[in-house]
N, C-alpha and C positions, 0 to 999 in steps of 0.2 A: 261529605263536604270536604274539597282541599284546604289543608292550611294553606297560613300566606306563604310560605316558603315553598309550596307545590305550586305557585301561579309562575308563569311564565309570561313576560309583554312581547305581546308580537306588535307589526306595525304590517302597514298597508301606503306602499305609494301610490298618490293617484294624479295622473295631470288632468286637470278640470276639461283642458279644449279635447285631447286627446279619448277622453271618454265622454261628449258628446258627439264627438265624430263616430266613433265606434257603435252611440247610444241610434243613431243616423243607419248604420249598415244594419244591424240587429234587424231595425224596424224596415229596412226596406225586405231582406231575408224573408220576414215572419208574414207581411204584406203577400209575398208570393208565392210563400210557404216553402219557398227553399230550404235545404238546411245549408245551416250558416256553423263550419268547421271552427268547435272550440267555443259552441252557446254554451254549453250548462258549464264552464268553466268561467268563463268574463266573470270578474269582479270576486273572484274568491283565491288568489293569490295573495300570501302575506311571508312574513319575514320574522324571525326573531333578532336580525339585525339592524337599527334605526339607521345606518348609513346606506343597507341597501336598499332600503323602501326610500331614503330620498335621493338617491341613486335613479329608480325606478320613474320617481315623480317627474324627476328631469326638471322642465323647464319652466317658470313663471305664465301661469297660476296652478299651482300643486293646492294638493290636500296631503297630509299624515293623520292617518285614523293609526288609533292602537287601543288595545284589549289585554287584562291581564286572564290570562287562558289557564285550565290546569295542565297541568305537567302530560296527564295522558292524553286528552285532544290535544295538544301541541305535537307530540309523539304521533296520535292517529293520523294527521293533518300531513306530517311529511312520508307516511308510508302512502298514501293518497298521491301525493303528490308524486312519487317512484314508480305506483301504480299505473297512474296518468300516461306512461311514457315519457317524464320530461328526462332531461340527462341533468343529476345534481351533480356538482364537482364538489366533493370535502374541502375545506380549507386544511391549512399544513394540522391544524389539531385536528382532522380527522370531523371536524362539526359542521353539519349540515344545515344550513339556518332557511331555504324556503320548505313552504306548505302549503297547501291545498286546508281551507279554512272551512270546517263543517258545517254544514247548514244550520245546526241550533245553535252553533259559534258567531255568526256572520254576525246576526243584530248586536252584535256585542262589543261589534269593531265601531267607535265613535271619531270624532274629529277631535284630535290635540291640538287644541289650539297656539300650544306655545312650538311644537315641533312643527306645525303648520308655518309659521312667522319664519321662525329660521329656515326653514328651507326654504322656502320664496325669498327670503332677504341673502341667501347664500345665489340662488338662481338671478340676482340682479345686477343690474352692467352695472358700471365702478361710479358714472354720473346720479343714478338713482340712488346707489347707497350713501353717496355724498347730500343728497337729497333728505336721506331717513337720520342719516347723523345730523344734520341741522335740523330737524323737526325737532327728535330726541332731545337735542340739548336746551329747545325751549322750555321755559316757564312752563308748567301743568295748566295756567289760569291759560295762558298764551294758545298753546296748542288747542286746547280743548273749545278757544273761541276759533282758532283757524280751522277745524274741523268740522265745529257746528256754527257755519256764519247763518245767519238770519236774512230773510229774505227784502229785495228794497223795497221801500215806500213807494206811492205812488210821485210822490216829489222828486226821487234820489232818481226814477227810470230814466230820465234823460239827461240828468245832469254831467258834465264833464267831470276832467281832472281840477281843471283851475276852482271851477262852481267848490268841490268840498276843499278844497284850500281857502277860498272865500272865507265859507260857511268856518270853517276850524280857524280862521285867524277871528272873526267876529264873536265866536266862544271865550275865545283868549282874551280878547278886550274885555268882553265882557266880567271874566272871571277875575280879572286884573283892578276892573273898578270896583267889582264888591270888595274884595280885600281891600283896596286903599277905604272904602268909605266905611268898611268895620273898626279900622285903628280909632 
């Protein structure tokens, strides 16, 4: 059993459109039995760098999955991956961060949810982010009713703008005389 100081986190970029197009050619391939160059590879690429898997993920809607891996499948995983034919370039320290992710390794790679967030909120134009900074800065009570609105009455389905401005000044009145007639 590794200690914790023998785990390693890799990550995995994934763009969601980009691998059901991909998920699209497989199945047309397998349909006609072709072979399709680079199956038993699809989806076992990973990184021990978080900037290159969302590098990888690219563009708005990604996934980042990551797994804390031991030290020797992490090791295994990039001889695999030199094995493969791919060309690794060292960085200036000489370290090699992709790998080819072992099969009893794979289920192991999950969705981070928080590295998922950032990377999609890094992948989005400057007007959306303007978008998520005003949501952010609302009230918790706020947001969490503008996220879970409630579905209309059968009264509200055809009402205009003016109709709940009606309806909301007649509350007010309302609200206005029970206070005056409790003094």
């Amino acid at each position: 059993m590794a200690g914790i100081e023998d785990l390693i986190e890799v990550y995995r970029g994934e763009n969601i459109l980009d691998k059901l197009r991909s998920l699209k050619e497989i199945n047309y391939f397998k349909k006609r039995n072709l072979d399709y160059p680079g199956l038993t590879k699809i989806g076992k690429f990973a990184t021990d760098k978080l900037a290159h898997a969302q590098e990888y993920a690219g563009k708005f809607p990604n996934l980042i999955k990551s797994a804390k891996l031991p030290k020797e499948t992490v090791e295994f995983g990039k001889k695999l991956f030199d094995k493969a034919h791919f060309e690794q370039m060292a960085d200036h320290t000489g370290h090699r961060s992709r790998l080819l992710v072992p099969k009893k390794a794979q289920d192991k790679l999950k969705v981070d949810i928080l590295k998922t967030f950032t990377s999609n909120a890094k992948a989005l134009s400057p007007l959306a982010m303007k978008g998520l900074t005003f949501l952010s800065s609302l009230p918790v009570a706020t947001l969490t009713m503008f996220l879970q609105s409630t579905p209309a009455n059968s009264d509200e389905i055809n009402m205009k703008l003016e109709d709940f401005a009606m309806m909301a000044n007649k509350e007010k009145e309302g609200i206005e005389t029970i206070e005056i007639g409790d003094m």
